[in-house]
C-alpha positions as CSV (number, residue, x, y, z in Angstrom):
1,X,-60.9,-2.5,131.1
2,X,-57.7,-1.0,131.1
3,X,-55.7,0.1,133.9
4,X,-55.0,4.2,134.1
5,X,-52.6,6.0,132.1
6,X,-53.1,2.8,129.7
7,X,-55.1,2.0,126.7
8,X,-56.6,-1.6,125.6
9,X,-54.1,-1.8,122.5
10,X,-51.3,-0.9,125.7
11,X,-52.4,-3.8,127.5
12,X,-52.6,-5.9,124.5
13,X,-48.8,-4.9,123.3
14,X,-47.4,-5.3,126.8
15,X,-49.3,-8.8,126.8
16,X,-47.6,-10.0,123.4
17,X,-44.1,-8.6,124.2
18,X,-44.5,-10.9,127.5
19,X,-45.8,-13.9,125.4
20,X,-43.0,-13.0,122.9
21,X,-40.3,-13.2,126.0
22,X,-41.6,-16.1,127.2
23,X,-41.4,-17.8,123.8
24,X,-37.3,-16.5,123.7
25,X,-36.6,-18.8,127.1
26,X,-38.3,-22.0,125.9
27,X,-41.8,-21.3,127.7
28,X,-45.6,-21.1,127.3
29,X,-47.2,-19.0,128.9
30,X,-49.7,-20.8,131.4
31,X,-53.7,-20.2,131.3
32,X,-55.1,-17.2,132.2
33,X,-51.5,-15.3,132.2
34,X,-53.9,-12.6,130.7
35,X,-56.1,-12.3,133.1
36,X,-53.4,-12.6,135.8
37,X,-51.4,-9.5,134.1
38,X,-54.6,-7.3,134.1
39,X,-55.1,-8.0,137.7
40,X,-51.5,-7.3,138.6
41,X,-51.2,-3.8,136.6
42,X,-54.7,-2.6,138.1
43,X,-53.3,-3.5,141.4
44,X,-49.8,-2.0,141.0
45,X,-50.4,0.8,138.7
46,X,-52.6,3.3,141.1
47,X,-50.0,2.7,143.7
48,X,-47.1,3.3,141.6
49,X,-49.0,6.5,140.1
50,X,-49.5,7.6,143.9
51,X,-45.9,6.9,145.1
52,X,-44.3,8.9,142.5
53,X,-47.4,11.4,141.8
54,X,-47.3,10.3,138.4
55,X,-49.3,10.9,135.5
56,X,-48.8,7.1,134.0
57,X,-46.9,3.9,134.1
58,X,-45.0,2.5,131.3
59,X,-44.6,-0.9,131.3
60,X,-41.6,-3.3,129.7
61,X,-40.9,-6.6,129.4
62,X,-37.2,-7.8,129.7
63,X,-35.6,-11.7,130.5
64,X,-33.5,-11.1,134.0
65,X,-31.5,-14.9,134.5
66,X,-33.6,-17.2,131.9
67,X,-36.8,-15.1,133.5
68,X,-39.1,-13.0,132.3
69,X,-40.1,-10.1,134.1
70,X,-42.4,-7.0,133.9
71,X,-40.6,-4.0,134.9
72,X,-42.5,-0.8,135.8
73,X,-41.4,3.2,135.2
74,X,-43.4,6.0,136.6
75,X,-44.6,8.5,133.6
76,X,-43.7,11.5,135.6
């Protein structure tokens, strides 16, 4: 199930991009990174909704020092 604001085929972009970055620094992404990043964006994206009073959260993915990281911006 997606998180709100998102769609499965979001989930399932975000998810490749991340794969994709990952690939770019020499890296595999572990088991169950999936299931990790679906419990991360339904924990973070009601509270990031709340905080700004958004309507959505997009999500990117972006390589910070040889690192990949998720980066989150309110749809407000």
């Amino acid at each position: 199930m997606a998180p709100p604001g998102m769609s499965e085929s979001d989930v399932s972009s975000l998810y490749a991009r991340y794969v994709e970055a990952k690939r770019q620094i020499g890296e595999a992404p572990s088991p169950g990174t999936f299931n990790k990043l679906i419990k991360t964006i339904h924990a973070e994206t009601p509270k990031i909704i709340e905080q700004y009073r958004a309507r959505a959260v997009d999500y990117s993915v972006a390589i910070k020092d040889n690192q990949v990281i998720i980066r989150a911006k309110p749809k407000l």
